[in-house]
C-alpha positions in Angstrom: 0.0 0.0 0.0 1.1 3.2 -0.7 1.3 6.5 1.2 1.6 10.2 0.8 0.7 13.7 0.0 0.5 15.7 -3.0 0.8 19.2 -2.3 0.3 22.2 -5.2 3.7 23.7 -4.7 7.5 22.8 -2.7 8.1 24.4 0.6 10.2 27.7 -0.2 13.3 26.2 1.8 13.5 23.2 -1.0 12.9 25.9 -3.9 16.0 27.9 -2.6 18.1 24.9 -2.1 17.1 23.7 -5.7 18.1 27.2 -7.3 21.8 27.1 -5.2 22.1 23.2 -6.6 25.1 24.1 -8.8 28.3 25.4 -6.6 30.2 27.9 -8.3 33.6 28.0 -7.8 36.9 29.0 -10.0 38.8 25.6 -11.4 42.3 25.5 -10.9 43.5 22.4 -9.7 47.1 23.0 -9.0 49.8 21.2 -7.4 53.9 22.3 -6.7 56.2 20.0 -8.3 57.1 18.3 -5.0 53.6 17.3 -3.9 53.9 13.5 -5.3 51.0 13.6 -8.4 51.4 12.0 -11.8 51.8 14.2 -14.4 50.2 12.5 -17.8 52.3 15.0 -19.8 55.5 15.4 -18.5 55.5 11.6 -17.3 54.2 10.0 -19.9 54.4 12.4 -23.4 50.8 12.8 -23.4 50.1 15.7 -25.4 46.7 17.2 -24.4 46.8 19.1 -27.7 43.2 17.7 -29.1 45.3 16.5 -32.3 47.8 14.1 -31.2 46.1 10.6 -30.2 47.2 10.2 -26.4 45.6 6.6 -26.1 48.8 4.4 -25.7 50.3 7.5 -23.1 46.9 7.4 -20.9 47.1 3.6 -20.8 50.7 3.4 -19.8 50.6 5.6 -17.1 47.0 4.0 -15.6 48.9 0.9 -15.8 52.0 2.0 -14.2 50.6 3.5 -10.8 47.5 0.9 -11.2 46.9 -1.0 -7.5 48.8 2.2 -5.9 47.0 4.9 -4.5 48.5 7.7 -6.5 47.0 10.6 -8.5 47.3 10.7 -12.1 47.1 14.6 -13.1 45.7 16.2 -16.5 46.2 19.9 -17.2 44.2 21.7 -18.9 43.9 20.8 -22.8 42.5 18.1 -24.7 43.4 14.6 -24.7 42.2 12.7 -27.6 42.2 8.9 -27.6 40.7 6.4 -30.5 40.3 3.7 -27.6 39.2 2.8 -24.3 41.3 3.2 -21.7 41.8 2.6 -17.7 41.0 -0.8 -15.8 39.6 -3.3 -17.5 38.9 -7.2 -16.4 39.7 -6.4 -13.1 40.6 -9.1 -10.1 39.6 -8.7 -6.6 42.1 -7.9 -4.2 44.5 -7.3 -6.6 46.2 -3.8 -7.9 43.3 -2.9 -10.1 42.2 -0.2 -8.2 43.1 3.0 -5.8 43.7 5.3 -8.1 42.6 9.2 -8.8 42.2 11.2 -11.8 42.9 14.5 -11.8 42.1 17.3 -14.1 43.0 21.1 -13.6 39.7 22.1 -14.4 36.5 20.3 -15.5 36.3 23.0 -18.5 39.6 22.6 -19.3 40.9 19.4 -19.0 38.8 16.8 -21.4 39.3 13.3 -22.7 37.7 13.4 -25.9 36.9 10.2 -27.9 37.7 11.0 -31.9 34.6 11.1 -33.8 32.8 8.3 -35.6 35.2 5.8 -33.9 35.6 2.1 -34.7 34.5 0.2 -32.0 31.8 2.6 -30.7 29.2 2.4 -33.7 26.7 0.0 -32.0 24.8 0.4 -29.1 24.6 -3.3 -28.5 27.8 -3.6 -28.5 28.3 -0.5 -26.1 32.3 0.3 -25.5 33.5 2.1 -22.6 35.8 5.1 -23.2 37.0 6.0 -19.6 37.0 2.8 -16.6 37.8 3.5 -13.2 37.4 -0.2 -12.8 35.6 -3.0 -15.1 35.9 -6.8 -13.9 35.5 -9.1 -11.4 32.8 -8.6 -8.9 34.2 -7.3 -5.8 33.7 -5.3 -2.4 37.0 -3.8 -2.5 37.8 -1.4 -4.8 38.3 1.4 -2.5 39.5 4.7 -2.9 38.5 5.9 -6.4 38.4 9.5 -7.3 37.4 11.5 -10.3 37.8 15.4 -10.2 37.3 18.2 -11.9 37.7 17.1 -16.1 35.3 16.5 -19.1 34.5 13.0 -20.5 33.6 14.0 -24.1 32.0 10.8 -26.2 32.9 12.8 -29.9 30.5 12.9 -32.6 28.9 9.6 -34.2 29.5 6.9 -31.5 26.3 5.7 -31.0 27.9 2.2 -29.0 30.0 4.8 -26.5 29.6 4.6 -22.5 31.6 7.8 -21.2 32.9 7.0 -17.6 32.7 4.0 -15.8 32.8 4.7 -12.3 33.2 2.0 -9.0 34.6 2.7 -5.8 34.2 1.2 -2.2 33.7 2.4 1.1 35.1 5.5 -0.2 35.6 7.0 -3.3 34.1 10.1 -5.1 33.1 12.3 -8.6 33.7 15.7 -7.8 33.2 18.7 -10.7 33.0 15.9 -13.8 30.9 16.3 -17.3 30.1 13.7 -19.4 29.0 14.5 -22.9 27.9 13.9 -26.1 29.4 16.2 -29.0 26.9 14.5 -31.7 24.4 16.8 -32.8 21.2 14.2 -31.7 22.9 14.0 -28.0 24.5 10.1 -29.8 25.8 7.7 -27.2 24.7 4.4 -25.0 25.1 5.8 -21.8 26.8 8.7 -20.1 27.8 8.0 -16.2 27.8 3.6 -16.3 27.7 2.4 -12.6 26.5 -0.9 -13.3 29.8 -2.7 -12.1 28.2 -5.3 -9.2 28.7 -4.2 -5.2 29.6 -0.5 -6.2 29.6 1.7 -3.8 29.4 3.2 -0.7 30.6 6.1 -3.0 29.5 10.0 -3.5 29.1 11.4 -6.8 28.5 15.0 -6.0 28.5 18.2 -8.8 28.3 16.0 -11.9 26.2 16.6 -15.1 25.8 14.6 -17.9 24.5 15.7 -21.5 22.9 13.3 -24.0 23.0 9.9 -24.7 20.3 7.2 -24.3 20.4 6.7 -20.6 22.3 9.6 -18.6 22.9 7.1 -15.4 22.7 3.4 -15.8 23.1 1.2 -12.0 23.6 -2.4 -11.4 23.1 -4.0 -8.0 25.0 -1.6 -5.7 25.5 -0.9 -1.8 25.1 2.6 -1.6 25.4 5.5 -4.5 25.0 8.5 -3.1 24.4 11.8 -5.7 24.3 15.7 -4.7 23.7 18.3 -7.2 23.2 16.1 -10.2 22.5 17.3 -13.7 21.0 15.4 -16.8 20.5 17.1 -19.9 19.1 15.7 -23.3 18.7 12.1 -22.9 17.2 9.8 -25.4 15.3 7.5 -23.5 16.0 7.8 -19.8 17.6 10.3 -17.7 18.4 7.9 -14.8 18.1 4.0 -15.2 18.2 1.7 -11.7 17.2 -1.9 -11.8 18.2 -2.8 -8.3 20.3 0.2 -7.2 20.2 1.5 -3.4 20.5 5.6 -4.3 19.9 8.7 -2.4 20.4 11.8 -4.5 19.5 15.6 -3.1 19.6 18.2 -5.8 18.5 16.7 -9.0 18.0 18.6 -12.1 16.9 17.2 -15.1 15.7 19.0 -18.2 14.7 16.2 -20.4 11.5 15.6 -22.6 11.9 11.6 -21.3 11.1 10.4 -18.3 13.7 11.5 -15.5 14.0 8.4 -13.7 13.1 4.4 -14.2 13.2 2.5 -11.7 13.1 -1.5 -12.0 11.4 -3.8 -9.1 14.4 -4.0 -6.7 15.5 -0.3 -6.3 15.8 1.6 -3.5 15.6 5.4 -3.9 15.6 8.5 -1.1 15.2 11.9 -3.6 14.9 14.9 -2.3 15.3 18.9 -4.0 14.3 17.7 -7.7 13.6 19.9 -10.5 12.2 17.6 -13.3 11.5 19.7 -16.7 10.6 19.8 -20.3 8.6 16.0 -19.9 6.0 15.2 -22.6 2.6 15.1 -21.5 2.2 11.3 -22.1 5.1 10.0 -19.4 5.7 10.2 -16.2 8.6 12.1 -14.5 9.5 9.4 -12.3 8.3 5.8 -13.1 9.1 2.8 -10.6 8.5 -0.7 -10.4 9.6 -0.5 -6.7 7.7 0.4 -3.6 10.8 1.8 -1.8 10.7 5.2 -2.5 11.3 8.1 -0.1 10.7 11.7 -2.6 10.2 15.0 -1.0 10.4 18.5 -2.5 10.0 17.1 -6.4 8.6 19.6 -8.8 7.9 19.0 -12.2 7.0 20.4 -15.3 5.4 19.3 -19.0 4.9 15.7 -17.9 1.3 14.4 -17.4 2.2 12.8 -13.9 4.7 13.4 -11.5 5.1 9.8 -10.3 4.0 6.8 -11.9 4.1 3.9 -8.7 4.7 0.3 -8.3 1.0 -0.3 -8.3 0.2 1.6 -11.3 -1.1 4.6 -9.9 -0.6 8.1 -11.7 0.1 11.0 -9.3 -1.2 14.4 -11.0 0.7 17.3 -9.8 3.4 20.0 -10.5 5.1 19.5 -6.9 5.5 17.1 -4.2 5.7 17.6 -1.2 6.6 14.5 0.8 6.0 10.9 -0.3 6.6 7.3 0.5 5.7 4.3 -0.7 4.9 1.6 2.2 3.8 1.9 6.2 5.5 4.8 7.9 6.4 4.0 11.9 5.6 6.2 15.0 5.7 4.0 18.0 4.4 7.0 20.5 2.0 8.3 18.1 1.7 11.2 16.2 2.1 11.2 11.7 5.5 10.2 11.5 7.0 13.2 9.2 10.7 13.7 7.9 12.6 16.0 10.8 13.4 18.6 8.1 16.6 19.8 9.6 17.7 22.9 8.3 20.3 21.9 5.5 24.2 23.7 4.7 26.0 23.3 1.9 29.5 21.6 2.7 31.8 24.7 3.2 34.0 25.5 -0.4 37.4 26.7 0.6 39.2 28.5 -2.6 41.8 25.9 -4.1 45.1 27.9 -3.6 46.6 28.7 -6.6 49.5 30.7 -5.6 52.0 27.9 -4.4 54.4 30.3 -2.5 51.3 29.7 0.0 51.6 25.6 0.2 53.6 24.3 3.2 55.3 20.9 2.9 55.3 18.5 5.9 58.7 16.9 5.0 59.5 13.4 4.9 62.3 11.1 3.3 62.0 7.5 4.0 59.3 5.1 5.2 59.0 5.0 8.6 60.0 8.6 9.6 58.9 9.9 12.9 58.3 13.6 11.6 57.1 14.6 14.9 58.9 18.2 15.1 58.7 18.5 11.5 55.2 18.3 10.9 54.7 20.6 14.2 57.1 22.6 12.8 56.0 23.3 9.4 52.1 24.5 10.8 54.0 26.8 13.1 56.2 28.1 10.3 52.5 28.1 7.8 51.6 30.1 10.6 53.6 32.7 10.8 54.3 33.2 6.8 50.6 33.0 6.4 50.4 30.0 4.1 46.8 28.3 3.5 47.8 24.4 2.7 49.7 21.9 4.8 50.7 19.0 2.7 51.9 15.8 3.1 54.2 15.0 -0.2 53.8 11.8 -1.8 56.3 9.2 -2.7 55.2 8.0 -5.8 54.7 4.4 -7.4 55.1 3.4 -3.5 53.7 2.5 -0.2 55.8 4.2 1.7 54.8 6.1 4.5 55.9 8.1 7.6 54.7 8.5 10.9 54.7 10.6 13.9 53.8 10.1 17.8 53.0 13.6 19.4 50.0 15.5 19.6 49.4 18.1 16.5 48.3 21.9 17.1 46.8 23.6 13.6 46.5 27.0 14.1 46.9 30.7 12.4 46.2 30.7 8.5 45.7 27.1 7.2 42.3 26.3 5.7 43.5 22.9 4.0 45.0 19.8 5.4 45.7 17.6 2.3 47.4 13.9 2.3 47.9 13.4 -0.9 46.3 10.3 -0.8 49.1 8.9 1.5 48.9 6.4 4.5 50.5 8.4 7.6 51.3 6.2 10.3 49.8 6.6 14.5 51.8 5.3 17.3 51.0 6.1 20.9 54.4 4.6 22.6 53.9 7.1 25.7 50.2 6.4 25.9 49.1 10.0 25.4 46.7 9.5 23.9 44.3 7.2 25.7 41.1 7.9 28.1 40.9 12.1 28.2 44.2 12.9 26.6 44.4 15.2 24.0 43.4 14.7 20.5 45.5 13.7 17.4 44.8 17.0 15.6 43.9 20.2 17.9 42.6 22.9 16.2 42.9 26.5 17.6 43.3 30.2 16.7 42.2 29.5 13.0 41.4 32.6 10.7 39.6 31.4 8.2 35.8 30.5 8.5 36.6 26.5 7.6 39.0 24.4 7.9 39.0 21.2 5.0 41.0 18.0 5.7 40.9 15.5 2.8 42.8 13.0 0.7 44.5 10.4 3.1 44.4 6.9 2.2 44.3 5.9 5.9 45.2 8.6 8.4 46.4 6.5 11.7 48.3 3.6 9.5 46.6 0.0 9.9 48.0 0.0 13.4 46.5 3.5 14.9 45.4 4.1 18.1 41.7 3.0 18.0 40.3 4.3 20.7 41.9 7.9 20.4 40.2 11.3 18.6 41.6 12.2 16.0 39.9 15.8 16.0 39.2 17.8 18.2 38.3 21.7 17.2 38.4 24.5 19.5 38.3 27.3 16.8 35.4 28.8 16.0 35.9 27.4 11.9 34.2 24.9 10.5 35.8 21.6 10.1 35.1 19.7 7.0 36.4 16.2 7.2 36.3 14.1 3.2 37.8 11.7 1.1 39.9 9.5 3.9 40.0 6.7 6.2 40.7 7.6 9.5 41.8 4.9 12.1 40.7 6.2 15.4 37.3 8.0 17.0 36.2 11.1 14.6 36.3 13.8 16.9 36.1 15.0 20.3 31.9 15.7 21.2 31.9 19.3 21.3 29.3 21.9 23.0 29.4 24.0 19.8 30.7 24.4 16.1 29.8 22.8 13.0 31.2 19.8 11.7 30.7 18.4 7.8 31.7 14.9 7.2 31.9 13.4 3.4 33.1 9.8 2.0 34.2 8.8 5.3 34.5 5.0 5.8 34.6 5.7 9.8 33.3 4.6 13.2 33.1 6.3 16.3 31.0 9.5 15.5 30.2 11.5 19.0 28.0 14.8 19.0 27.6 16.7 21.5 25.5 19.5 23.1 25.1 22.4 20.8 27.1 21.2 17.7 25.6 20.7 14.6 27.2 18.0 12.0 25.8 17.1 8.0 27.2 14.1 6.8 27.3 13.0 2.9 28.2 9.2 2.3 29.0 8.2 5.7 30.1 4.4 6.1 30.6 3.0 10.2 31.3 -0.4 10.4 31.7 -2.1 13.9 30.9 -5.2 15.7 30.8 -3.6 18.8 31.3 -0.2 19.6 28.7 2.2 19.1 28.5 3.6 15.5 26.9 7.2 16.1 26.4 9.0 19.2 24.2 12.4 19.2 24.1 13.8 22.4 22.1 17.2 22.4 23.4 17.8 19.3 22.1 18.0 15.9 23.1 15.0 13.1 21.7 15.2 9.3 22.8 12.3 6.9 22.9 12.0 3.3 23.5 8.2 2.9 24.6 6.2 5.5 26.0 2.6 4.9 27.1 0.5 7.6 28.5 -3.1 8.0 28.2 -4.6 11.7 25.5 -5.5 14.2 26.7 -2.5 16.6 24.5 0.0 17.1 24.1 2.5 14.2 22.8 5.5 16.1 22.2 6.8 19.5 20.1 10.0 19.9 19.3 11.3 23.2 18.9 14.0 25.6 16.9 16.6 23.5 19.5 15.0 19.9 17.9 15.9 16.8 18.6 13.3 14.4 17.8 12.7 10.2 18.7 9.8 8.1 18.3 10.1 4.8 18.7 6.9 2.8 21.3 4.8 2.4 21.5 0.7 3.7 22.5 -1.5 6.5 24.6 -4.1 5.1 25.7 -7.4 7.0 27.7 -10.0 5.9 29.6 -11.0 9.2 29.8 -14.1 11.0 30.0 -14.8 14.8 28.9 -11.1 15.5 27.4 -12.3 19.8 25.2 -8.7 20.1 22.2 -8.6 18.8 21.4 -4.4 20.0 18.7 -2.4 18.5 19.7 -0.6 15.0 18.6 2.9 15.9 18.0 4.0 19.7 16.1 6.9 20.8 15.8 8.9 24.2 14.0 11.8 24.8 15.1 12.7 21.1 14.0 13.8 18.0 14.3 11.9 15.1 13.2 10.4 11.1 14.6 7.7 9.6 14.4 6.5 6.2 16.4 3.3 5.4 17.1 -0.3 3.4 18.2 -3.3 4.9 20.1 -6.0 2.7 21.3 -8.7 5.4 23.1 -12.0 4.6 23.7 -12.9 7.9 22.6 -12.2 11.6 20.1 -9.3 10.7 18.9 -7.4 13.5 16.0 -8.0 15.1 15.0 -4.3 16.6 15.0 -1.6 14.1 14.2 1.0 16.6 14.0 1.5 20.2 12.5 4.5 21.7 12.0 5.3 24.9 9.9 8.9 26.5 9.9 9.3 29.9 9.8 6.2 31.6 8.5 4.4 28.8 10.2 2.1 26.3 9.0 0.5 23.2 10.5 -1.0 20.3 9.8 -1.3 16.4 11.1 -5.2 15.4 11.9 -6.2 12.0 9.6 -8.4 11.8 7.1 -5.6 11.7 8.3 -4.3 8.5 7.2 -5.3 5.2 9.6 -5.7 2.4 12.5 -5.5 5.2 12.8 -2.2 4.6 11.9 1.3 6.7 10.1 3.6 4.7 9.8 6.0 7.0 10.2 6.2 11.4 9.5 9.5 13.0 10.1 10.1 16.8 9.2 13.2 18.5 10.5 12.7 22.1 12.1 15.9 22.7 9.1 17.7 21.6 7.2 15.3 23.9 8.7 16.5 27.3 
């Protein structure tokens, strides 16, 4: 059964968010000579030049760094190839994967397939220009990043497939196009995430123009889309047979329908703008029950939604809708919380190197203690913005350091480079309520972005330390790294923004206010999210491990928004409840996709004195379309 409201027009909030979708920031991706990336044309001869054919020079430096998590950099210009190129019958667990590709500028820097190429004349035989990973099935293709370039499909290659995209646990699409240059929008399919178990991954500031199908999905564990454009499709803007997406910020201007969904997807949209449908289709069509929309406007199609049961829904706007039983265990119409929503903060990519500071290392193992303590404090006082960790290239080498770190003064940007640095505690300092890895004080610019670490802590880390903890009044914006230790110290202010973090140990406290984009826990034990007073919104949240996903208490406002709790682990002895609520505030809308040991209390909520519990056994199509607890309010 299906249930919902139709309203005449989107809540002014979603409108305002949908007409800021599109963040508009400079390009120019730039890196000193030092910093560790792979330079396509002065490594490998690739010319960029839109003449010369830089197949063979793409492939050999993909193949050289492949299995290494290095960055392969493309400035500005265009690189023409007359064949596919990247990873291609990938292995599991082997070196066909961890890599990032780089362009200066997504105007600028474009891979552009000749036109009317053999090989990509028939769409039933599609051929991929650009793969980030084709193969074997596999949960562990981690650390895949695409930045800032064009994927341009030429002119008469009906058979192409632009980009074909995988990562796992984390792994992002930042500032991409993907086009067609034929003059009927020619092409089988623009963004291809069909590769089985993709994801947890974001894709985030991506538009794709023409082709039959903009976005194609196979069976996935979490894709997760912000501020995603589709122009000019053939057939379909978005195509999901069995895909587990959340996507806030989708516009499509397409005279086809804007999404199909097949019987087994899973889809949480939220901030659409669907234009230029015919006034035969539907904007959205789905074979599935599990949908979560809210804030959908449409125009020119005859229906906004066409559901699983056939039904046509008549209406320019939605304003919240689910298919299936919504949840309220003390009463009350269980409604999404509707937290206000921020934009992750955009710090300026610094362009003037003279302001980059270079932690300095020279072999593997290197306790750079002083150094890196040294370097901030030198950062500090020359006013330089970015702090970075060089990278030794083709290598896993590493260093390490053992002493507390204190950022402070005029650095906005901590970036790794997508290097492993190594954790030790020798002298204990940082156990029970020692200080945290990183402190962050006196900062003068209003955020603060660390990013790009394969694995900040090392595989050895200090598990049960924080590795943040910021006293400034700057936003910290944590992305694109695996982080062995506890998030962050609870705070009793501050905002925090956490994207494509493969993390545990999230703690909130009193006052502070967090947004998280593609967040991925995973523990068997210890606590996945606490919310203590504070205020939590999530874009996607994936999570492997029967610990408990979330805690809210004590007055904690708390919103899930899509995403899946995955569990494959044997021999896991708790069996806690998934989500637990105290005297909180909270919505959740969620999938389930359990192999083994699946949980058997979704929610436990408890007002007052009084407890009482949602089991899974209560749920039809073991999935939560939508919970709503109000126990803050309540009191």
């Amino acid at each position: 059964m299906m249930n919902g409201t139709l309203l005449s027009a989107c809540t002014a909030a979603a409108l305002l968010a949908i007409l800021g979708a599109r963040a508009t920031v400079a390009e120019n991706i730039v890196f000193p000579d030092d910093a560790g990336v792979v330079n396509v044309k002065a490594r490998f001869a690739a010319k960029g030049d839109g003449v010369s054919d830089d197949t063979a020079a793409i492939q050999a430096a993909i193949d050289q760094v492949r299995g290494i998590p290095d960055t392969l950099y493309f400035p500005n210009g265009t690189y023409l190839v007359s064949d596919s190129v990247g990873i291609f019958n990938g292995k599991a667990h082997s070196r066909d994967r961890f890599l990032t590709y780089q362009g200066q500028s997504e105007a600028g820097t474009i891979l552009k397939l000749k036109d009317n190429c053999p090989g990509f004349s028939d769409p039933a035989k599609p051929k991929i220009v650009l793969s980030v990973y084709e193969g074997q099935g596999t949960g562990d293709v981690m650390h895949s990043y695409v930045r800032n370039l064009t994927v341009d499909v030429g002119s008469g290659n009906p058979g192409a497939v632009g980009l074909r995209f995988m990562s796992n646990n984390s792994g992002a699409m930042y500032h991409v196009t993907i086009r067609s240059s034929d003059p009927e929008g020619s092409g089988k399919l623009g963004l291809d995430l069909r590769q089985g178990q993709n994801g947890p991954c974001l894709i985030k500031h991506v538009t794709v123009h023409g082709f039959d199908h903009g976005v194609e999905t196979g069976d996935t564990f979490s894709l997760v889309f912000e501020h995603l454009t589709l122009r000019n499709q053939r057939v379909a803007g978005i195509v999901s047979q069995s895909a587990r997406m959340t996507i806030r910020g989708l516009t499509s201007l397409n005279s086809v329908p804007a999404i199909q969904l097949g019987r087994h997807a899973h889809l949480t949209l939220l901030e659409a703008d669907l234009s230029g449908g015919d006034k035969d289709d539907a904007a959205i069509v789905s074979e599935s029950p599990k949908l979560f929309l809210r804030d959908i406007k449409q125009s020119g199609y005859g229906h906004i939604l066409k559901d699983a049961a056939g039904k046509l829904h008549d209406a320019a706007s939605l304003d919240e809708w689910h298919g299936g039983k919504a949840h309220a265990l003390f009463g009350g119409e269980p409604k999404s919380l509707r937290l206000p929503i921020k934009e992750t903060p955009e710090v300026p990519w610094e362009t003037d190197l003279s302001k980059w500071a270079k932690v300095p290392w020279s072999k593997a193992g290197e306790d750079i203690s002083e150094a890196l303590q040294a370097a901030i404090d030198q950062a500090a006082e020359e006013g330089k913005t970015t702090l970075y960790f060089p990278r030794r290239t083709s290598t896993y080498d590493y260093p390490k350091f053992t002493r507390p770190v204190r950022v402070h003064g005029s650095i906005n940007r901590i970036l790794g480079m997508s290097n492993i640095i190594d954790i030790s505690d020798p002298a204990g300092v940082f156990k029970g309520d020692g200080p945290a890895i990183f402190t962050f004080e006196d900062l003068k610019s209003p955020a603060i972005v660390v990013e790009r670490f394969f694995l900040l802590g090392g595989w050895k880390g200090p598990r049960e330390a924080f590795m943040f903890d910021n006293r400034s009044r700057t936003a910290l914006v944590l992305r694109n790294m695996g982080i062995r230790s506890k998030i962050k110290k609870p705070a009793k202010a501050g905002e925090c923004f956490l994207e494509d973090l493969p993390v545990s140990g999230l703690f909130i406290g009193p006052g502070e206010k967090c947004w998280a984009r593609q967040y991925n826990p995973e523990s068997p034990e210890a606590n996945m999210v606490e919310v203590d007073g504070g205020q939590l919104w999530i874009l996607g949240l994936k999570t492997e491990g029967r610990a408990r996903h979330i805690i809210a208490r004590n007055g904690a406002r708390v919103e899930l928004l899509g995403g899946v709790s995955y569990q494959s682990w044997d021999k896991q002895p708790l069996d806690p409840p998934m989500f637990t609520v105290v005297n909180a505030d909270a919505s959740f809308t969620f999938g389930f996709y359990h192999w083994k040991l699946p949980f058997t209390t979704i929610v436990e909520e408890t007002v007052g004195t009084e407890t009482k519990a949602l089991l899974r056994k209560d749920l039809a199509d073991y999935h939560l379309p939508l919970y709503g607890a109000s126990g803050a309010r309540s009191r």
